[in-house]
Structures are given as structure tokens and as C-alpha cells.
C-alpha positions as CSV (number, residue, x, y, z in Angstrom):
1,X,100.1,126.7,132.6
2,X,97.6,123.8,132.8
3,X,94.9,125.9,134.3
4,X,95.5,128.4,131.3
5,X,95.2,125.7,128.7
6,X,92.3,124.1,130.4
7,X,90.4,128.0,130.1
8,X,91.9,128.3,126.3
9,X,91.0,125.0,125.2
10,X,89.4,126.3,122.2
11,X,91.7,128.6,121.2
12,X,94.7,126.0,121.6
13,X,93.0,123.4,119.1
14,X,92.6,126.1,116.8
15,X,95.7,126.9,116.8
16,X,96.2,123.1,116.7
17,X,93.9,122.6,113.2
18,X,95.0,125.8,111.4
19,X,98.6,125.0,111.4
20,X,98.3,121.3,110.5
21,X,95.9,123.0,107.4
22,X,98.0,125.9,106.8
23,X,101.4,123.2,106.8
24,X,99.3,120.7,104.5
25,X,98.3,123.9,102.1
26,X,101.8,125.1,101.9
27,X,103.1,121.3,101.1
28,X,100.6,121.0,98.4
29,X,101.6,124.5,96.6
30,X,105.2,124.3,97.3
31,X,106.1,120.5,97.3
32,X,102.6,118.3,96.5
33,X,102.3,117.4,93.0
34,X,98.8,116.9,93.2
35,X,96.9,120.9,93.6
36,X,93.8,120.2,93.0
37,X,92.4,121.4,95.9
38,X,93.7,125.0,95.8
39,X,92.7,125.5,92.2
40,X,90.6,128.2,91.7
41,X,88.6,126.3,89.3
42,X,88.0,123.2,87.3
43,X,90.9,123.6,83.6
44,X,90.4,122.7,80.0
45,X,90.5,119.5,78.6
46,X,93.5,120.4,77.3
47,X,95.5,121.7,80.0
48,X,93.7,119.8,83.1
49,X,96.5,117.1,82.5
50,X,99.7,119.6,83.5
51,X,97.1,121.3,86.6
52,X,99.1,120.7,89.1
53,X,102.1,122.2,88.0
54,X,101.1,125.7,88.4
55,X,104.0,127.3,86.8
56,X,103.6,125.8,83.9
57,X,101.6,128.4,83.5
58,X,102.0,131.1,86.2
59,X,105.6,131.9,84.9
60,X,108.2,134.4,86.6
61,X,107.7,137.2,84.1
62,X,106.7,140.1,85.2
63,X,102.4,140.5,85.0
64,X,100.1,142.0,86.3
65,X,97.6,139.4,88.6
66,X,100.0,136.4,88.2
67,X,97.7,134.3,89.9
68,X,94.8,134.8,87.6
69,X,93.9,133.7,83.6
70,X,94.4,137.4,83.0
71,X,98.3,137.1,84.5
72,X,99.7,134.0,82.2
73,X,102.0,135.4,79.3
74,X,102.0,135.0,76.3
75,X,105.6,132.9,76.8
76,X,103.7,130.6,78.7
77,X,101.7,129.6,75.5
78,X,104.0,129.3,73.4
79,X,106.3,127.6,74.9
80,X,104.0,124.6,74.3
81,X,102.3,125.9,71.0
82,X,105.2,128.0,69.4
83,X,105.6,125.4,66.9
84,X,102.1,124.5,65.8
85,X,101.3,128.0,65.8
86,X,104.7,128.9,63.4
87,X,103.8,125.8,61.4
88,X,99.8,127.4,60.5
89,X,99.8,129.5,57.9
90,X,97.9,131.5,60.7
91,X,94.9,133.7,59.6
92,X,94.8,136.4,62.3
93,X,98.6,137.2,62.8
94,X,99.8,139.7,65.2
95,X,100.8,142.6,62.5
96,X,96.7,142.4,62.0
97,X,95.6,143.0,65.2
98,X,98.9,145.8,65.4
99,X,97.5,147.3,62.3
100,X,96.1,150.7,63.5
101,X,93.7,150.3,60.0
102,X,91.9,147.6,61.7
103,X,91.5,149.5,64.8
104,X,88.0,150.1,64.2
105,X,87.3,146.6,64.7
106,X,90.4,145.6,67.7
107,X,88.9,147.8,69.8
108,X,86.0,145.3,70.7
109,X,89.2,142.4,71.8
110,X,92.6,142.7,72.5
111,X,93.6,139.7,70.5
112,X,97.4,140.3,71.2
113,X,97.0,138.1,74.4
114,X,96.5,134.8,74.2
115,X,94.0,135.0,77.5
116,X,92.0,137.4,76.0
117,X,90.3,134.1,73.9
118,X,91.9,131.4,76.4
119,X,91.3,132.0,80.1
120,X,91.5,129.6,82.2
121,X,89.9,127.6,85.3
122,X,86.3,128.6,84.1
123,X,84.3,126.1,82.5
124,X,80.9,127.9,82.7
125,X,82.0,130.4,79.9
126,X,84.4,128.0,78.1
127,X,83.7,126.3,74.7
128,X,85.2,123.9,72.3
129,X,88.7,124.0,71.9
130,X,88.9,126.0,75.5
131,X,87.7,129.7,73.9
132,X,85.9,131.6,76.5
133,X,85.0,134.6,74.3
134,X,81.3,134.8,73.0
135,X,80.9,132.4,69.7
136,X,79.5,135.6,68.2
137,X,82.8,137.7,68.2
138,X,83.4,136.9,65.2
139,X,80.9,139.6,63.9
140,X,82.5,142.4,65.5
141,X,85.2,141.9,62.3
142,X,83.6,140.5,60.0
143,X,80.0,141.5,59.5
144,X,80.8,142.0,56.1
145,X,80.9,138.6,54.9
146,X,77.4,138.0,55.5
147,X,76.5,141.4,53.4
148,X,78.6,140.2,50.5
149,X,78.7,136.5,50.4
150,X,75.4,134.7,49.2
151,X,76.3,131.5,50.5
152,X,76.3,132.9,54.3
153,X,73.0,134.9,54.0
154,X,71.3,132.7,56.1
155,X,73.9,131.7,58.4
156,X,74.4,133.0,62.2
157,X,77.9,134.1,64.0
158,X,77.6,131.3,66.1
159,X,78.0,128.8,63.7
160,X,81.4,129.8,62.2
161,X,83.6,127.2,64.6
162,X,80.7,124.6,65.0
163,X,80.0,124.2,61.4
164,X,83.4,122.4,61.1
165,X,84.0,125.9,58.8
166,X,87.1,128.2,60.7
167,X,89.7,127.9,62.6
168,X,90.8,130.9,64.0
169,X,94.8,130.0,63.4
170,X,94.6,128.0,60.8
171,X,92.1,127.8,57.6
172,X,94.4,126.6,55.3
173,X,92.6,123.4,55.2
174,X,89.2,124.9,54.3
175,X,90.4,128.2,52.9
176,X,88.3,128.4,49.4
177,X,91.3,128.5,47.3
178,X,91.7,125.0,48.5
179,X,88.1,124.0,48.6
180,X,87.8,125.2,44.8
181,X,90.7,123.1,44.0
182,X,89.0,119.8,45.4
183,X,85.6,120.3,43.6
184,X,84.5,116.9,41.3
185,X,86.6,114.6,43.5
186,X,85.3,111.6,44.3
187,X,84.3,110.0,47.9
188,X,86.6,107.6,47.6
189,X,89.8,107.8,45.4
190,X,90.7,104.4,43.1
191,X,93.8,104.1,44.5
192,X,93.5,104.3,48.9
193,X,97.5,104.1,49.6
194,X,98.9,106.5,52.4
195,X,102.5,107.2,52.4
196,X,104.7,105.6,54.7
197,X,108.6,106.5,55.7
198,X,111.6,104.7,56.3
199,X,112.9,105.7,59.8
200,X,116.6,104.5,59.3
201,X,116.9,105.9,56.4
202,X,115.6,108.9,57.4
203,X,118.1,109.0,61.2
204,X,121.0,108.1,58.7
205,X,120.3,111.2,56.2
206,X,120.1,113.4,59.7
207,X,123.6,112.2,60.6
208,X,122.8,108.9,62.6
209,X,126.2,106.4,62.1
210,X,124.5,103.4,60.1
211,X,126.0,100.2,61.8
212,X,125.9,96.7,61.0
213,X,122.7,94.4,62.0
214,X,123.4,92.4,65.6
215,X,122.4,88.6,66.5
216,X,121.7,87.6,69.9
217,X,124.9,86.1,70.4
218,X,126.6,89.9,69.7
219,X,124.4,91.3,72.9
220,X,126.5,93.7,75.2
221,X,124.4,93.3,78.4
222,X,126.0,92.4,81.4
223,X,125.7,88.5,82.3
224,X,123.7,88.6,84.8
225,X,120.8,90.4,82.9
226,X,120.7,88.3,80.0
227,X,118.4,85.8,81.8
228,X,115.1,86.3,80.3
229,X,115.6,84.2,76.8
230,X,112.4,85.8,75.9
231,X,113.6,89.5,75.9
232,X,116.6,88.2,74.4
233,X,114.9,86.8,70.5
234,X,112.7,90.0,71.0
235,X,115.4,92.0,70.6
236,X,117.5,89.5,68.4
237,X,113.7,90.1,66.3
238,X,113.9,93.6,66.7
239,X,114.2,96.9,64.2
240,X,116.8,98.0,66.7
241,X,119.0,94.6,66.4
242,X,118.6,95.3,62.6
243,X,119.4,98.9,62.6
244,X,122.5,97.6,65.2
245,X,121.2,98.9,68.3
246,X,122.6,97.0,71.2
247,X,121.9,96.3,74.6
248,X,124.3,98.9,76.6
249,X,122.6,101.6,74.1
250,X,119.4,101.8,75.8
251,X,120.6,100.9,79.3
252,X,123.7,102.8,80.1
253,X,123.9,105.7,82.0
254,X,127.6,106.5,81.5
255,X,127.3,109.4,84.3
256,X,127.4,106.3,86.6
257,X,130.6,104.4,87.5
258,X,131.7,101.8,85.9
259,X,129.9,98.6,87.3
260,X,126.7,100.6,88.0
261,X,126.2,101.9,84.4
262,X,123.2,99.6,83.6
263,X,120.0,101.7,84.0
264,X,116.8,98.7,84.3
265,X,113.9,100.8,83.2
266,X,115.1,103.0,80.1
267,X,113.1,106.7,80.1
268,X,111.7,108.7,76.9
269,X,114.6,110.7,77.6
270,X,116.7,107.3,76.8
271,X,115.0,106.9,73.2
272,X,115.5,110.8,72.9
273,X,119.1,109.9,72.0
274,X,118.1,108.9,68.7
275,X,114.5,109.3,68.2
276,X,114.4,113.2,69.3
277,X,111.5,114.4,66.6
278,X,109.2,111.6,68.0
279,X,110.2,112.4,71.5
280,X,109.7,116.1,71.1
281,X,106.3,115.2,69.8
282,X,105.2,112.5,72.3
283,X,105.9,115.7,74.7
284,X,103.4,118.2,72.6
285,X,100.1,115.3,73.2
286,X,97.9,114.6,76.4
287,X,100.1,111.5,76.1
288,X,103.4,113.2,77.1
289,X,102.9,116.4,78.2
290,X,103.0,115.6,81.9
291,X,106.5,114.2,81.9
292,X,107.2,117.9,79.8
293,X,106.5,119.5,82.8
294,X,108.5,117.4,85.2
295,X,105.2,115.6,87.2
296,X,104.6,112.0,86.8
297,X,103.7,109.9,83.8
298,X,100.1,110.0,82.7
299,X,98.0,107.3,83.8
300,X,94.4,106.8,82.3
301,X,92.8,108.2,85.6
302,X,93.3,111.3,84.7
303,X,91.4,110.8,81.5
304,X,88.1,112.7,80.9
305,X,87.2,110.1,78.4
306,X,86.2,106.7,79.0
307,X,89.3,104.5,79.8
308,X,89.4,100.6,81.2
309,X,89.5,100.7,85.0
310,X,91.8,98.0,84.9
311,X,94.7,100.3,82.8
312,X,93.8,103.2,85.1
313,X,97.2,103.0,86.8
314,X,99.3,102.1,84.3
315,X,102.0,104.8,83.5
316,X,102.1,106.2,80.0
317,X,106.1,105.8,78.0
318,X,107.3,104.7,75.4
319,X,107.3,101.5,76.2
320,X,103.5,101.2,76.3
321,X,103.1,101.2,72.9
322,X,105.9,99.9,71.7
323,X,107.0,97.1,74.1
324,X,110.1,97.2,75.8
325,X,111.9,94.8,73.3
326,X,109.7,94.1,70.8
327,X,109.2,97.4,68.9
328,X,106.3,96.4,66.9
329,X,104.4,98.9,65.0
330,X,101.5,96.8,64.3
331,X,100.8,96.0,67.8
332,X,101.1,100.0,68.3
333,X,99.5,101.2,65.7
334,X,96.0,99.9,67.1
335,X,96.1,97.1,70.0
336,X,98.1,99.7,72.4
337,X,95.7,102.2,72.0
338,X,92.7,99.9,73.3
339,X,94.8,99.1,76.3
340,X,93.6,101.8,77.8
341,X,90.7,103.6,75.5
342,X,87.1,102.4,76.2
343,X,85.0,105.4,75.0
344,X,82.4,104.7,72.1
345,X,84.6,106.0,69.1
346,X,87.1,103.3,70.4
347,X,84.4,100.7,70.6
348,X,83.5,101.2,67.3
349,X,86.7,100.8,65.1
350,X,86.3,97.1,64.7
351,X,83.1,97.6,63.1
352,X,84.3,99.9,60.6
353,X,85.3,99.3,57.5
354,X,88.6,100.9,58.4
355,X,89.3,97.9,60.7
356,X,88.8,95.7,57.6
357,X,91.6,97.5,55.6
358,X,93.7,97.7,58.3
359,X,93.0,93.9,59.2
360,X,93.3,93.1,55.6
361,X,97.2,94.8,55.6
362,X,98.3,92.8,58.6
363,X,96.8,89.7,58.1
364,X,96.5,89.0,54.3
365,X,99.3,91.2,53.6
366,X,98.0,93.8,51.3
367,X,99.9,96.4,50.3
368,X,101.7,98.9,53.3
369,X,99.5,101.6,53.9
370,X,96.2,100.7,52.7
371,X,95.5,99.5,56.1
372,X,93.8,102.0,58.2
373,X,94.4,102.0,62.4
374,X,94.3,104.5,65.1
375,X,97.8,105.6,64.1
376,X,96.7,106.2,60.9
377,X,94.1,109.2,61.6
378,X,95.2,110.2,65.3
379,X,99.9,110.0,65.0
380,X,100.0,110.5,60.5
381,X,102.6,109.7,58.6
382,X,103.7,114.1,57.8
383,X,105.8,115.7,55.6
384,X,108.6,118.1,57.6
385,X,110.8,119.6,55.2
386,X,110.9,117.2,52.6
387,X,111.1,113.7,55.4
388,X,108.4,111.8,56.7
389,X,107.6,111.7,60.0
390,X,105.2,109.9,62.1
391,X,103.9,112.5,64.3
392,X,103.5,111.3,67.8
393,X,101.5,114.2,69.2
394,X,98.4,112.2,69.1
395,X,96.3,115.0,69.7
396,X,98.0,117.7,67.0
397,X,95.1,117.2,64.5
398,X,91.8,116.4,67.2
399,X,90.7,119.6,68.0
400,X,89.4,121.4,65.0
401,X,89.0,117.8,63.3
402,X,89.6,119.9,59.8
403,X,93.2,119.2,60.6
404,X,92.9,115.7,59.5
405,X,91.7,116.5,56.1
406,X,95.0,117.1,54.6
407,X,97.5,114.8,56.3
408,X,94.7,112.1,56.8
409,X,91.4,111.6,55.1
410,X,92.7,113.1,51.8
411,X,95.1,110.2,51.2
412,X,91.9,108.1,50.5
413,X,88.7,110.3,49.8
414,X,87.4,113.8,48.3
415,X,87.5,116.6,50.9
416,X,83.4,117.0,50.8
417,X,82.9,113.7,51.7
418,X,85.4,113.9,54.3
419,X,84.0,116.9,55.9
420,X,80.8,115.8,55.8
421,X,81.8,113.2,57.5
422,X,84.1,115.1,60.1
423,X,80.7,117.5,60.8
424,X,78.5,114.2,62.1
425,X,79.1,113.5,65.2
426,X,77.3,109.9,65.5
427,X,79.7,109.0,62.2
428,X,82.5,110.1,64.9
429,X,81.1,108.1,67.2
430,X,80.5,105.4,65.1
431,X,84.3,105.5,64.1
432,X,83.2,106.0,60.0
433,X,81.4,102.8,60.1
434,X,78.8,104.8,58.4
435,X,78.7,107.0,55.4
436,X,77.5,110.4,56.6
437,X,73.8,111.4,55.5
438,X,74.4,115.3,54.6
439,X,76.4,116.7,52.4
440,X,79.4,120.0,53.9
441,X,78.6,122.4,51.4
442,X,82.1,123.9,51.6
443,X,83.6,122.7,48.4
444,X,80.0,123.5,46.7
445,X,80.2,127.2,47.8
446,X,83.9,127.6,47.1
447,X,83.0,126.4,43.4
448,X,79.9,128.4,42.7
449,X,81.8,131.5,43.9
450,X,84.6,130.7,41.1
451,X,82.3,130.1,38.6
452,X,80.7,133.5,39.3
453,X,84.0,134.6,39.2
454,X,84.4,132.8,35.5
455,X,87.4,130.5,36.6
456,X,87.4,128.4,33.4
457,X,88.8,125.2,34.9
458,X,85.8,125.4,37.8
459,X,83.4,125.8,34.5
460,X,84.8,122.7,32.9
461,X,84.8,120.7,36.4
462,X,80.9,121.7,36.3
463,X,80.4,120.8,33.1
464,X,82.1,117.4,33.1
465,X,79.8,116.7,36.7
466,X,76.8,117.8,34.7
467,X,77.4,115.3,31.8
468,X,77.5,112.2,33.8
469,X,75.7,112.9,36.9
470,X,72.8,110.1,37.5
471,X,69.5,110.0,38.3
472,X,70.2,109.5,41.9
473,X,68.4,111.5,44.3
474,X,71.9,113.9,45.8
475,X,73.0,113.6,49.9
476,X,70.8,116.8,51.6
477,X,73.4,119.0,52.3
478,X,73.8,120.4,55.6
479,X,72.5,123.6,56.5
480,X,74.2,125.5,58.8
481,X,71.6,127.9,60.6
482,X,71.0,128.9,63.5
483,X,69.2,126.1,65.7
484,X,67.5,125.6,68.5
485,X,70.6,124.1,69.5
486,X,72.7,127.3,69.3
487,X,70.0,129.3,70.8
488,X,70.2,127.7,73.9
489,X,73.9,127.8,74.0
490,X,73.6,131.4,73.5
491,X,71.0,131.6,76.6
């Protein structure tokens, strides 16, 4: 046996190296959270943070090539984008594409799959907002709106999603019906107010028990964990002492027997008792959409944005923004957020004359809501059937920036100022601390087509601009043709 070894040495190790590779492999894509290594190829920004759970994607329904972009159902995406997608008054539904009228023009994509604009695990051939289909597509449909529209004459196909313009699911927001209606507003309104909600009054109107405010001496914590005097006047301080929210509320697991009920760390899944809608949409962001999946809290070294080394460990919950006693709103509106972000945008805020309003708010006490903080652009204040909800999917109106025009930059300025500004990057970058140089000539097209058109309150609108417009020298506005820039993304 020894003498056989000796001869098959080579052989025998191997043997030896392929199974300790083939065991580690088949760990890592049964077990290991972290697959990384048998991905076939570098994901989205917006998916790269759930990568290494696999079926998150890769579902059991029956496909063909499972294991490709090509295989992922439709199920798969809608699971997480269902609800965006039924809240967009979406401009290319399904009964289009279904349509055997429009055939003519389907038969150049089969826009029924969401993979056949979304594949994955290819970044050579993937673009903004992780489309992978040429930026020119567009023209195989709709060719005719450069022969009939004036104001796209000299525009190219591959400007329609760059030019902050269209959003293939949603163009509510810069549909011209819309745009007409915001011609002659000015860049900034009189009155810069955004609207703000009452959270207990809105839990109590969706059946929450309303309960008398606590004191600390009313806490129902065991007494050996009502030690820390500090946590205790946090909470004694608190919205939830207010609101009655006691100790044993947040940390009991009554699963457990009696004695061992007390749960130390409270989850998301803990504040999911009574803040569901925020929970559901802390899942839906970068911000939550690991835990969604069952992997690990985020941590910023996953980021592909500039984060502080030091926060690059630190797990992402509830708690991060909004302390584990003290739920203070101020400190999460802004200083959680630079916990961990370092990236120029980030840098920028306290230059900008945002930072002022929202410095003014918290320090001088000027009026709620005229302040304006991360919170304010990136988790808004929304209207869902009549209530107002903070919306803590952090990244539901980032990618088109358009979405921010209605739930955000409209509460304080004219939609052509605020798309001009959304289509510069170094005002992005910049974080507003600078007006933007060009002018978005939506609004100014969508007009001029309704005057053509002889809409009478469009013709006054012009009128009333014409009689007081002064001899300033107007904002070029931006012309959207086709660059050097897009000729090389093209190539």
C-alpha cells in the first residue's frame, strides 16, 4: 500500500486538493453566505447587496437556464418591485406589448420579460439604472416622435434616459400634461413648507390602542436591567414613553418561558409590531434589503460609494438611526446618515443652503418643515391613501432622480428649475449648493406644444411672463444632442 502511494503520489494529492475545493465550493453554494466567488459575474448596483443569496433570484419555478439572467422569472422581480411598479402609473404595460397592433414594433424586444431589459452579472453591456439593452431601442417604437415633434428634431435615441427626460415605467412626473401645468412657476415658491405627519395619530386611525403616556418610575423591565440610569431618562424622554410604549413591549419574546422572556437586542422585526409600513419599506432600500432575504445586516463595506472606514463594520437596523432609546428624528434625519456616508454629495450638504434651513429649523426653531436634511430628499414625507408616511426606502426615488420632483423638490421650487438642477451632475455633487447654469427645457416644450395647440390658459401664462419679464440675459438652456459623450458610449 505504501509502495503504491509512494508511485501515485501525484494522483493522491490531487485527489487530496480537489476534494477540499470541491467540499469548500459546495459549502459556499449550499451553506456560505458569502458567493462571491462562484458568481458568474460582477451584479448591479442595485442587486450586488442581496448577491449571495442566489435564490433570491434563481427561484424554483419552472425556466428554462435557471442559472442564467435569461432563467430569473418574472416572480422573482416582483416580488421586490410589485409595489413600485403597481404604484407607477406605468407607461409601457403589459396589454401593450400583448397588443398584436403593436406587433410591428414588439417584434424587435420581448418586453414581457423583465430580463429581456434587466440581465444580470454583466457590467460591460449594463447602463444606468442596470438596463442592458442598447440606449437606442427606443427608436424601434418610436421613430415617430422625432418626425412629428419639433422640439426632438435635433435630438438622438440615446439621449431619451440621460437627458433626465423618460422613464420607461414611470413618466408621470415629466409627462407633458404635467409639465404644461407647471409652466410660469417660479424657482423658488414664497412659501418653502413641506408637509409633515403625525405618526400616532396616524397608528391610532389604523387601529393601534392609544394608551396613556409612562414616567420612568412606571418602567416594566425586569430589575436587574434597569441599571443604566441613562437609557432609563432616554426612554422616560422618549415618543414611545409618550405614546405609552413600555419596556417589556420591545423586549419580550413571549414564545420564551416565563423568566427568559427579555430579548437584549430588539430586531426590525421587533418594531414591525407597530411600525409595519416603515418596516416593509426599510426592507424595499439598499438599507434593508439584505435582512429581506435572510443574510446578514448591511454594513458599509459593501458599499460601492464612499463610506467612513471606521463605520465599515457597523451593522445597519433600526437602531442606527434612531438610537436604541432615544428615538430622535432630528439626529436621524441628517447626523445618522453621515455616520457612515463619506462620498462628495455627502460632503457637501453643510455647504448648501439646504443645511442652513435645516440648521435654521433645529436650532432657531423655525417653523417644522422648512428645514431641509437628508431625510427630507432621500426617506419624504408621501401621501398613501389619504395618510402621510415617511417612506423609509431610502433609495425609492434615487434612480431616475425625476422621482423626486413631485414628492420632494416641488414642495419648495418650480419643476424647471428643479430639473435643471436634477440634470447637472456637479450641482448633485455639490449637494444644490449651487444654482444650476442651464435651463431643462421640458416645461418650455410642453408649453409651446399647448400653445400651438391654442390652450387658452398656456396663452395667458405666456402672456402674463411676457409682460413682466426683465432685461436679464435668460439661463442657456440645455441642449440635449448627441455628444461626443454619447458617441463614445455608443462605441
Amino acid at each position: 500500500m505504501l509502495a503504491f502511494l509512494k508511485k501515485h503520489k501525484s494522483l493522491l494529492l490531487w485527489l487530496i486538493v480537489a476534494g477540499a475545493l470541491g467540499g469548500r465550493l459546495g459549502y459556499i453554494f449550499f451553506s456560505g453566505e458569502d458567493k462571491s466567488i462562484i458568481l458568474p459575474g460582477a451584479t448591479t448596483n442595485g442587486h450586488h447587496q442581496i448577491e449571495q443569496q442566489c435564490t433570491a433570484c434563481h427561484t424554483d419555478e419552472e425556466k428554462e437556464n435557471v442559472f442564467t439572467s435569461s432563467g430569473v422569472p418574472n416572480s422573482a422581480c416582483i416580488k421586490c418591485h410589485g409595489d413600485d411598479l403597481e404604484a407607477f402609473s406605468d407607461s409601457h404595460p403589459v396589454r401593450k406589448f400583448k397588443n398584436p397592433e403593436n406587433a410591428v414594433f414588439t417584434q424587435h424586444i420581448n418586453a414581457l420579460n423583465c430580463v429581456e431589459c434587466h440581465k444580470e452579472h454583466n457590467l460591460k453591456i449594463t447602463e444606468e439604472m442596470g438596463v442592458t439593452i442598447p440606449k437606442d431601442n427606443c427608436a424601434h417604437c418610436h421613430q415617430v416622435t422625432l418626425d412629428n415633434l419639433e422640439s426632438h428634431q435635433n435630438l438622438g435615441f440615446n439621449t431619451c434616459d440621460t437627458a433626465g427626460c423618460h422613464n420607461y415605467h414611470d413618466n408621470v412626473a415629466l409627462s407633458p400634461a404635467f409639465l404644461r401645468k407647471q409652466y410660469g412657476k417660479p424657482d423658488h415658491k414664497e412659501v418653502q413648507v413641506r408637509e409633515t405627519g403625525d405618526l400616532l395619530a396616524r397608528m391610532i386611525e389604523n387601529g393601534f390602542r392609544e394608551r396613556d403616556p409612562l414616567t420612568a418610575s412606571q418602567a416594566d423591565a425586569p430589575a436587574d436591567k434597569m441599571t443604566n440610569q441613562e437609557h432609563i431618562d432616554e426612554w422616560d424622554a422618549s415618543a414611545h414613553a409618550r405614546a405609552g410604549i413600555n419596556c417589556m413591549d420591545c423586549h419580550e419574546d413571549s414564545t420564551n418561558a416565563p423568566g427568559e422572556a427579555w430579548i437584549e437586542f430588539p430586531t426590525e422585526k421587533t418594531c414591525a409590531k407597530c411600525h409595519d409600513t416603515e418596516t416593509n419599506d426599510f426592507y424595499k432600500g439598499k438599507h434593508g434589503m439584505r435582512l429581506k432575504e435572510g443574510l446578514s445586516a448591511m454594513t458599509p463595506e459593501f458599499a460601492r460609494i464612499p463610506m467612513h472606514v471606521d463605520a465599515a463594520h457597523s451593522a445597519l437596523s433600526c437602531s442606527s438611526c434612531h438610537s436604541d432609546h432615544n428615538y430622535d428624528r432630528e439626529f436621524a434625519s441628517y447626523q445618522a446618515c453621515i455616520q457612515c456616508h463619506s462620498d462628495e454629495h455627502t460632503q457637501n450638504y453643510e455647504k448648501s443652503k439646504h443645511f442652513k434651513t435645516w440648521k435654521s429649523e433645529v436650532v432657531h426653531k423655525s417653523p417644522t418643515g422648512s428645514g431641509v436634511s437628508c431625510a427630507t430628499c432621500h426617506m419624504p414625507t408621501v401621501d398613501r391613501e389619504g395618510q402621510l408616511v415617511v417612506n423609509h426606502n431610502q433609495n425609492a426615488n434615487l434612480t431616475p432622480n425625476d422621482k423626486m420632483l413631485k414628492d420632494t423638490c416641488l414642495q419648495c421650487h418650480g419643476a424647471e428649475f428643479a430639473m435643471s438642477a436634477l440634470a447637472d451632475e456637479s450641482v448633485i455633487l455639490g449637494n444644490f449648493s449651487k444654482e444650476p447654469e442651464k435651463r431643462h427645457p421640458g416645461v418650455l416644450w410642453s408649453a409651446n406644444l399647448a400653445i400651438e395647440k391654442g390652450d387658452e390658459a398656456t396663452i395667458k401664462m405666456k402672456e402674463f411672463l411676457d409682460s413682466i419679464k426683465s432685461d436679464e440675459e435668460p439661463k442657456e438652456y440645455i441642449q440635449y444632442e448627441e455628444s461626443e459623450k454619447n458617441e463614445k458610449n455608443e462605441k
